[in-house]
N, C-alpha and C positions, 0 to 999 in steps of 0.2 A: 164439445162442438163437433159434429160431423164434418165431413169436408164438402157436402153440399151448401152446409152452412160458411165453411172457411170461403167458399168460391163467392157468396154471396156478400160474405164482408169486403172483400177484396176489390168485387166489381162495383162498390158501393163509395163513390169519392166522398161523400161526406163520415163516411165513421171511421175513416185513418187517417189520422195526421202525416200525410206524404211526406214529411221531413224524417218523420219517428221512422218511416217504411224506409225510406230510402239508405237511412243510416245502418237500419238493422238488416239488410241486406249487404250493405257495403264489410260490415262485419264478419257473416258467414263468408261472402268469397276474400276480400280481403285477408282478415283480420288471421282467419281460419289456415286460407293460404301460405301466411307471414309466420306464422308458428314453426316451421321445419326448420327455418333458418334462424329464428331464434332459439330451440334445440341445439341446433349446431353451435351455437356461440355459447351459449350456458354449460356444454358438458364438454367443452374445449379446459376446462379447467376447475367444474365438479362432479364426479362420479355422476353416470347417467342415471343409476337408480334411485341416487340420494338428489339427482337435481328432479325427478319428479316425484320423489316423494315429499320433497319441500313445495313443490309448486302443487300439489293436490294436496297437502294436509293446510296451509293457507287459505285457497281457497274455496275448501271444505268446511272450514270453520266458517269463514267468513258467511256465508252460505247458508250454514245451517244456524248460524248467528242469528241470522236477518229472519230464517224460516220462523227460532222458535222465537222472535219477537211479535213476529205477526200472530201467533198461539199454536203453532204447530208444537207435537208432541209424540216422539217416534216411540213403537211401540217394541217388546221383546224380535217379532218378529218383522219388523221394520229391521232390525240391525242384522238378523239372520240373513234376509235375503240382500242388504245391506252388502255384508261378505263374499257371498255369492258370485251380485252383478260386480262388485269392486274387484276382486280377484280378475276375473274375466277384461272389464275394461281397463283397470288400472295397472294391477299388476303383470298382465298378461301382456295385456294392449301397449300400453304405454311405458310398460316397463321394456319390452323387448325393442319398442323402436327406437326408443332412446339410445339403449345400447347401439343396435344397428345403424344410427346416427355416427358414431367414431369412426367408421369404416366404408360411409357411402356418402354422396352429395346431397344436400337436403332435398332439391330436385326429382333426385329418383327414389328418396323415400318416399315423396307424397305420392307420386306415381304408384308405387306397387300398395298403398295404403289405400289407393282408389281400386284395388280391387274387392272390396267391401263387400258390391252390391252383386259380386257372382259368386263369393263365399255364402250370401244370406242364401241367395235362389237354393244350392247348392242343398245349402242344409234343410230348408225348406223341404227338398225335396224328400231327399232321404226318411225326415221326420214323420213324409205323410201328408203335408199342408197346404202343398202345391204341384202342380203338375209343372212341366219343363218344353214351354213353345217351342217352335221348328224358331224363331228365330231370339227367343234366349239362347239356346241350343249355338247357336250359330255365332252369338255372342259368347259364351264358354270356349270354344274354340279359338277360338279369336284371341281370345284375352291372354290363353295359355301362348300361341305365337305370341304376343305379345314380351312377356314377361322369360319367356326364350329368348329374344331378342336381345332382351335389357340386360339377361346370366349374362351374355357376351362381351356386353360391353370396357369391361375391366376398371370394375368398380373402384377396387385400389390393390395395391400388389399383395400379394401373395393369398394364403388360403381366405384371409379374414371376409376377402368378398364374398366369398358365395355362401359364409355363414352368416352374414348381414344381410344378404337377398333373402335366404332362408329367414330369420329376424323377424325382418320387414314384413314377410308374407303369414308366419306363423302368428306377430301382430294384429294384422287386417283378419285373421281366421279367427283368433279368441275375442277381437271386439266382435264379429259376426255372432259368432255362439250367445255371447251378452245379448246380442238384439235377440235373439230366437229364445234366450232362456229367462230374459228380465221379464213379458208377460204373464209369467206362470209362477214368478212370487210374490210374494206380498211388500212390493215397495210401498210406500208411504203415496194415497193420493194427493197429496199437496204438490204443486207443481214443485219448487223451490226443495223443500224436503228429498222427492224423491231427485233429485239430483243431487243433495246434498251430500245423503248419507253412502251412496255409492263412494263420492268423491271421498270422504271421513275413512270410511273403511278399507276402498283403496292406499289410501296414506300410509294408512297403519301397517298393511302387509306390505309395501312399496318399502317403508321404514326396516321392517322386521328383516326385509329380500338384504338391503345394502347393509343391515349389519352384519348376515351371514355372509356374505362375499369381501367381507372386509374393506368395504368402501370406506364407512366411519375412520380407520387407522390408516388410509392411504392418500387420504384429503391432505393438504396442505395450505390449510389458511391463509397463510401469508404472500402463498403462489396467488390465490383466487384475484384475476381479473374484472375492472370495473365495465369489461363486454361482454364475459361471464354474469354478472352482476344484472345488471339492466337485461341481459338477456330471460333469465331466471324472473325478475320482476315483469317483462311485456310476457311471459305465458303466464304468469299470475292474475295480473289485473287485467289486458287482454284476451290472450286466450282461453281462459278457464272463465273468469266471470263476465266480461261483457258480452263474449261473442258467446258464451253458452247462454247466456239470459236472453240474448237478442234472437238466439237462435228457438228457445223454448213459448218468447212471446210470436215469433214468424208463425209458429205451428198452428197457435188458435187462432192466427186471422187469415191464413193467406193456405191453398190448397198443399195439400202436402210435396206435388208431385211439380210444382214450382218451389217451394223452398231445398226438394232436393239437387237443383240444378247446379249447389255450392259447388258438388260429386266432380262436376265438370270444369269448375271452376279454379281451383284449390291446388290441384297439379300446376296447372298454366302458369299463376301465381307463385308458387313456390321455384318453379323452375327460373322465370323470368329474376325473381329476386337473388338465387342463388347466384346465376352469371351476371348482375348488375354488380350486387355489393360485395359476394365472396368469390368470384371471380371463377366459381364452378363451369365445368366446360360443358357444352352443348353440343353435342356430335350428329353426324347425321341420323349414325345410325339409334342415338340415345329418340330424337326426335321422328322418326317412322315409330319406334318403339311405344312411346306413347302417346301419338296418334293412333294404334292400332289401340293398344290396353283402350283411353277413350270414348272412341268406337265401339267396343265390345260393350263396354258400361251402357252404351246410348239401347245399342241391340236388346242386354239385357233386360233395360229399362223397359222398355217398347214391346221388348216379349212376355214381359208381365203384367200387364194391362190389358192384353189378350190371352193369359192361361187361364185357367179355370180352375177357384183353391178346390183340394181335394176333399178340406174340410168347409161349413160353412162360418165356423169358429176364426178360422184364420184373421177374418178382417176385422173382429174384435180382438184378435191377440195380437196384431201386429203394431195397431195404434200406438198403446203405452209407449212400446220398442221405441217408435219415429224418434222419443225424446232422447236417445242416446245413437239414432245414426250421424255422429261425428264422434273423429278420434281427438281431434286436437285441440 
């Protein structure tokens, strides 16, 4: 479905159920939002590689479960590029923020995690595929004070902060690289599928990561928390399968460039919940900080709807990607 087509569904009150609509955007900024702070509670008390690698080999199964009952059937090179995007989003992505989760407030992970969408430009650029407006441009700038701002802040004592800032940001760069390199292999066109088999394979090198770091021998069972617990289960059923399903049905009805407004959303969220429930501190200077990163995001946005791709391929390559612009 085009996005002339999505705009046309969208503006059309009889062909969506505004209950289904409502819900499944409550999800993307909600739900999506709500995941930092469930992170933080899940790897309070299980190794953070081994808490997502539990929570993507689950609902990776599940997933691809459901895929191959409706007749889907992934091919050799379904699982090849399978590894690829999963390395990148799973392993990369989410394996590094978890970590950086032990050592920052969930708050300011989703913040530097919202720097996504100037990693993509960025690389876009580089690639060839896009050119760089006077005011993306100006949103790069921007985002970099930004996230200057936030180094300052003192994440938590000693070195572990600014290699969790690092983390968080090397996180946001390797999910970017997945959006830029998942067009150009051969995922699975089934919708379901191709988000399954990323999540499967991610698992597996997520699994293979915490047996090499010794997470497996350093668990303690009988320590494991039941807010650990419940934590570990809302990014299972939550955030990996509703809000990704809700998120991949948003895409074929409603314009792309509304369903990414989560971008915006998702920090706010995560922030707000962190100083309600975990009682995370909000400082002035945390909150200029990502006001500006925000900002920069909006710029970027805006400056992209007026560059002009370098190639005419780009806005067929870029489609596919939209179904993995979310980390959590």
């Amino acid at each position: 479905m085009t996005a002339v087509d999505s705009r046309r569904v969208f503006q059309s009150p009889g062909r969506l159920d505004a209950v289904k609509l409502a819900l499944a955007f409550f999800a993307i900024y909600f739900i999506w939002g709500s995941t930092y702070l469930a992170i933080r509670f899940a790897i309070e008390t299980v190794p953070p590689l081994l808490t997502a690698a539990i929570r993507h080999t689950v609902a990776g199964s599940v997933l691809l479960g459901w895929a191959m009952l409706r007749g889907f059937r992934p091919t050799p090179a379904n699982w090849i590029a399978g590894l690829v995007v999963g390395s990148l989003f799973f392993l990369a992505g989410h394996g590094l923020l978890h970590w950086a989760q032990q050592y920052m407030a969930s708050g300011l992970a989703a913040v530097l995690i919202a720097t996504e969408p100037m990693f993509i430009l960025v690389l876009a650029w580089l690639t060839g595929q896009q050119s760089i407006s006077r005011l993306s441009a100006c949103g790069l700038v921007l985002g970099v004070v930004g996230v200057a701002l936030l180094a300052g802040t003192g994440l938590t004592v000693g070195d572990s902060s600014f290699l969790a800032l690092l983390a968080a940001l090397a996180s946001s760069l390797a999910w970017s690289v997945g959006v830029i390199v998942s067009p150009k292999v051969k995922l699975p066109s089934d919708a379901l599928g191709r988000t399954a088999i990323p999540l499967v394979c991610g698992a597996a090198l997520l699994l293979i990561a915490a047996g090499i770091a010794g997470e497996f021998q350093e668990i303690d069972r009988t320590a494991i928390s039941w807010k650990s617990l419940l934590g570990l289960a809302y990014l299972i059923v939550f955030g990996s399968i509703i809000a990704f399903t809700s998120y991949t049905w948003l895409l074929q009805r409603c314009p792309p460039a509304l369903v990414a407004t989560h971008t915006y959303a998702n920090p706010l969220v995560a922030m707000l919940l962190g100083w309600l429930v975990a009682s995370e501190p909000i400082t002035i200077r945390i909150v200029i900080a990502s006001a500006v990163i925000l900002a920069a995001i909006v710029l970027v946005r805006r400056g992209e709807r007026s560059a002009v791709p370098r190639s005419p391929a780009i806005v067929q390559r870029r489609q596919p990607a939209d179904l993995f612009a979310q980390k959590e």
